[in-house]
C-alpha positions in Angstrom: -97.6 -199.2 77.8 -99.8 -201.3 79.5 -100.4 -198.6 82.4 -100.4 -195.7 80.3 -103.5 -197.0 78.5 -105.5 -197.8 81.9 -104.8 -194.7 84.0 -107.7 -192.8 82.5 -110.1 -195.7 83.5 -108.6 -195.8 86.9 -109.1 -192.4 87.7 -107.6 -190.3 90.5 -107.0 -191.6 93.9 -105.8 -188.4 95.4 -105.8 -187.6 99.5 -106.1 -191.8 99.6 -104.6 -193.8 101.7 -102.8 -197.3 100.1 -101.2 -199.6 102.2 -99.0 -202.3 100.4 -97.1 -205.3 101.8 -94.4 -206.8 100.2 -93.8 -203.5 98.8 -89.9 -203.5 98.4 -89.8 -205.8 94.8 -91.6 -206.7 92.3 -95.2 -206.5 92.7 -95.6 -204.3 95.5 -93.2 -202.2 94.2 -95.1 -201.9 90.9 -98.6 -201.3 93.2 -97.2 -198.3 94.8 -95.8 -196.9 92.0 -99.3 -197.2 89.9 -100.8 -195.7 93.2 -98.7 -193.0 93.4 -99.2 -191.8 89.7 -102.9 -191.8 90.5 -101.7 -189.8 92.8 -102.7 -191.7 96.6 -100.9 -191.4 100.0 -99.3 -194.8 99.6 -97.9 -196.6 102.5 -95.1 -199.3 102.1 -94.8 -202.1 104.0 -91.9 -204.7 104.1 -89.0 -205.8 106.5 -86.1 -203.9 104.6 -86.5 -200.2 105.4 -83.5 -199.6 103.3 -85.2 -201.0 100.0 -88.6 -199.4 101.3 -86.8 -195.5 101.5 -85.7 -196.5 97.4 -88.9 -197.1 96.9 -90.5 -194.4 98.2 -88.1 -191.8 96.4 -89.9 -193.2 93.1 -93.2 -193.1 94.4 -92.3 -189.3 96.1 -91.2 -188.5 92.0 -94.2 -190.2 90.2 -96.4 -188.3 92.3 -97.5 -189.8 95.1 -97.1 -189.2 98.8 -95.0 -192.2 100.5 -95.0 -193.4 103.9 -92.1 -196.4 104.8 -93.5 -198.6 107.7 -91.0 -201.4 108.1 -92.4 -204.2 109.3 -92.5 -208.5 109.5 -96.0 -208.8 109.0 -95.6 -212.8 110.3 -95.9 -210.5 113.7 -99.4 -209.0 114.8 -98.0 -206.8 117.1 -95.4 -205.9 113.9 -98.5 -205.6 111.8 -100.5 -203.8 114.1 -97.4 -201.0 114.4 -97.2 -200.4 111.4 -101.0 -199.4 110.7 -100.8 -197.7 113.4 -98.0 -195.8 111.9 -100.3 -195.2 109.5 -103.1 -193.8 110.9 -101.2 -191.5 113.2 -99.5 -190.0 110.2 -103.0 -189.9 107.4 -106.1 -190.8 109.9 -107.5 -193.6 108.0 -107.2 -196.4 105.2 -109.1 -196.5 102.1 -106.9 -199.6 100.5 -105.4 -202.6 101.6 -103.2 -204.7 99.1 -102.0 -207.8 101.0 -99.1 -208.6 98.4 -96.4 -210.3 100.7 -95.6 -213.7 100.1 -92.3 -216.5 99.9 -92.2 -219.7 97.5 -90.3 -222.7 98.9 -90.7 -225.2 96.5 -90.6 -229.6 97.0 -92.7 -232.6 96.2 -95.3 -233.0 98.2 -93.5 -236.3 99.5 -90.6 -233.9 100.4 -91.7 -230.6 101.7 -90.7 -229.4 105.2 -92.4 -228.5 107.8 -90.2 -225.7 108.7 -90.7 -224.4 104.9 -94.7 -224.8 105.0 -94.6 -223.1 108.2 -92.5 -220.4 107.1 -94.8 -219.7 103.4 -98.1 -220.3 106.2 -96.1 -217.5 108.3 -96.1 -215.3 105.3 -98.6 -215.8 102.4 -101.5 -216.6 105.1 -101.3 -215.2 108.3 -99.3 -211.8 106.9 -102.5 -211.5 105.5 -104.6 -212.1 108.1 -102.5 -210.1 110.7 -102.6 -206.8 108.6 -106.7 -207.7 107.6 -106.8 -207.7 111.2 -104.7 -204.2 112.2 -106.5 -202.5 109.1 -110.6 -203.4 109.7 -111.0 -201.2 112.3 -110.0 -198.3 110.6 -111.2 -199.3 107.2 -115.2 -200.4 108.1 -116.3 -196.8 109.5 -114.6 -195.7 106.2 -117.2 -197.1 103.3 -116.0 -197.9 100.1 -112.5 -199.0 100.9 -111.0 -202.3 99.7 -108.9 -205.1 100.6 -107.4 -206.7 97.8 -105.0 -209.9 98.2 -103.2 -211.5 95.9 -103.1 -215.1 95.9 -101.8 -216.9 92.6 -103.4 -218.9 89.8 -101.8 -222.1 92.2 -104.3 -221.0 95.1 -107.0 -222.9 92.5 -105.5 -225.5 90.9 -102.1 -227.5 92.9 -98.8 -228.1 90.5 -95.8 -229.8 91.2 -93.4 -229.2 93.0 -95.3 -226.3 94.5 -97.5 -228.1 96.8 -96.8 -226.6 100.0 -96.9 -223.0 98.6 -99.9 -223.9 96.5 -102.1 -225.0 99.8 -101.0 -221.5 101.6 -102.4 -219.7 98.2 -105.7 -222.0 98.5 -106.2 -221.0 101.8 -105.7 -217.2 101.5 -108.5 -217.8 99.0 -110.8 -219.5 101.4 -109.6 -216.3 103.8 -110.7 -214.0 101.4 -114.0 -215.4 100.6 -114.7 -215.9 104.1 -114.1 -212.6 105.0 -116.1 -210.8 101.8 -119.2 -212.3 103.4 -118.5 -211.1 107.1 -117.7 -207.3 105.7 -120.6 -207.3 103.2 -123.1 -205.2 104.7 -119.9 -202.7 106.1 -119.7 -201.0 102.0 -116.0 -202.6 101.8 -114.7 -204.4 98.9 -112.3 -207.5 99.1 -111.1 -208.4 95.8 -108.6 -211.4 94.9 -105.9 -211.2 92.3 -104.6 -214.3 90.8 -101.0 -214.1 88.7 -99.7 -216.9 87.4 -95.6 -216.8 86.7 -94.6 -213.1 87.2 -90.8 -211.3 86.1 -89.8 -210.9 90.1 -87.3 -211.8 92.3 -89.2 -214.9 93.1 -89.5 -216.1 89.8 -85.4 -215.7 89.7 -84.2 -216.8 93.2 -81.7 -219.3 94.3 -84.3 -222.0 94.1 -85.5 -221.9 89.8 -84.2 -224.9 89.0 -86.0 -227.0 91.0 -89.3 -225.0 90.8 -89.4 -223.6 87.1 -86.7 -224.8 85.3 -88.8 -225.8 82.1 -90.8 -222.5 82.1 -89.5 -220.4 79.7 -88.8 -216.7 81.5 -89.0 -214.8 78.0 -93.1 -216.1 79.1 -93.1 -214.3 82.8 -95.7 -211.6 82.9 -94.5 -208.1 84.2 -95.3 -207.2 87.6 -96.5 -204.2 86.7 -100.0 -206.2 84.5 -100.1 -207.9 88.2 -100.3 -203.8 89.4 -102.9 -203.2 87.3 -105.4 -205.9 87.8 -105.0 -204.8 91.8 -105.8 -201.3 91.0 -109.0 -203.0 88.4 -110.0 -204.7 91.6 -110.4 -202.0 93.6 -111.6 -199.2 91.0 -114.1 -201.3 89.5 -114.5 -203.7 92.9 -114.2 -206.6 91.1 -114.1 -210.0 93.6 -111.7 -211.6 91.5 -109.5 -211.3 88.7 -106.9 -213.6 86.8 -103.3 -212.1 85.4 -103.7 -212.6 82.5 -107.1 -212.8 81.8 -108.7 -215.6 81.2 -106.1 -217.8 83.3 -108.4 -219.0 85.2 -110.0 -221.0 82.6 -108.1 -223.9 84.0 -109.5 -224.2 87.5 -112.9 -223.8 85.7 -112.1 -227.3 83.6 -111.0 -228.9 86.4 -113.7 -228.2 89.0 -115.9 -230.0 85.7 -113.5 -232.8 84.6 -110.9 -233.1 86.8 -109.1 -235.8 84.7 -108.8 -233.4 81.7 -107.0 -230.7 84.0 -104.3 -233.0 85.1 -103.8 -234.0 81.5 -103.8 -230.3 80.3 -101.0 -229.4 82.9 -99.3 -232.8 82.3 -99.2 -231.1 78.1 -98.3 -228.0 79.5 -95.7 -229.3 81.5 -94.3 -231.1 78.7 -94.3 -228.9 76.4 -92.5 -226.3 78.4 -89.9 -229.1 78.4 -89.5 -229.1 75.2 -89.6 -225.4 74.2 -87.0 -225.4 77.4 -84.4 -228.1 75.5 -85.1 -226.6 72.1 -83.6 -222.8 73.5 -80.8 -224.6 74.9 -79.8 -226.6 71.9 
């Protein structure tokens, strides 16, 4: 396996202290589980706290010590609880891994203000509000990290994710912003961009209309996404694409734009294809 191969690189993280929103699925389940085998306190934050105590009996058995902190980080004062949870119960926080986030997809001609507002709520200011509860407790601390993940659509905007695409670009623009104002502190933020990952997301009630001709035998598992966060903050890389070289495409656009609206218009095509091919 993927991880199995990596956890030498990564190293231990033991006594640590990881905090990780979204934590209850998919991604930020996978984060706290490749925490806990390096062994780090790992904290888990999301609204559910029944999902959140599953979760932390597989990060208690892979070797890691769990912490649930329910919370709705679209709420400082929520967000701000449950660090404090945190700190009263380990002290400090040596990792941050913003991970939250909702997809409501439409045309751009279409999307809702209620459904911006409610991806804004999540992907953008659940990351700021935690950034926020965390930084005073991480800057006295040098060499901890903040790592958020965006998505490959924070760089380059598709259809019909348009809304969620311009919360994604701006947690980007966040993220850079803050990397300058924490510089000279000795604490990492790092970005991780995943294009279509095997979660609950990528299966929920709305597929058909957001990635009906994507093939899901071609979703990446969460657990490569897991991996690139724990690359980011081992290694305290500033960015880095799921897979790699992903990114390529924002790269050919901020040259020739024209050629990477053709590229997706192909790509978009040809998923259609492959997608009528595996039904017929």
């Amino acid at each position: 396996m993927l991880l199995d191969a990596l956890l030498p690189a990564l190293g231990s993280f033991r006594d640590r202290v990881v905090v990780v929103t979204g934590a209850s699925s998919g991604i930020g389940r996978e984060t706290a589980l490749l925490f806990a085998r390096l062994k780090a306190r790992v904290a888990l934050v999301a609204r559910r706290r029944a999902l959140l105590e599953a979760v932390a009996d597989e990060v208690r058995a892979a070797g890691g010590q769990p912490l649930v902190a329910p919370a709705d980080v679209t709420e400082a004062r929520a967000a701000r609880a449950a660090v404090a949870r945190v700190r009263r119960a380990w002290g400090g926080i040596d990792v941050l891994v913003n991970n939250a986030g909702i997809l409501k997809p439409d045309p751009v001609a279409r999307i809702k203000a209620a459904d911006l507002d409610a991806m804004l709520r999540v992907n953008l200011f659940g990351a700021l509000f935690m950034t926020q509860a965390a930084l005073p407790a991480m800057r006295p601390q040098p060499g901890g990290a903040i790592v958020n993940v965006a998505s490959l659509a924070g760089r380059r905007g598709i259809s019909p994710l348009g809304g969620y695409c311009a919360t994604k670009f701006a947690l980007i623009g966040l993220s850079e912003a803050l990397r300058t104002e924490v510089q000279g502190d000795g604490l990492h933020v790092g970005l991780v961009l995943p294009g279509v990952v095997e979660t609950p997301m990528a299966h929920g009630t709305d597929r058909e209309r957001t990635l009906a001709d994507w093939p899901a035998e071609l979703n990446m598992p969460a657990e490569w996404v897991a991996a690139a966060v724990a690359l980011a903050v081992r290694f305290r890389l500033r960015e880095v694409s799921v897979p790699p070289g992903a990114a390529l495409l924002e790269e050919i656009g901020a040259l020739v734009p024209g050629a990477a609206d053709a590229l997706i218009g192909w790509m978009t095509a040809a998923g259609r294809l492959l997608a009528r091919v595996r039904r017929s």
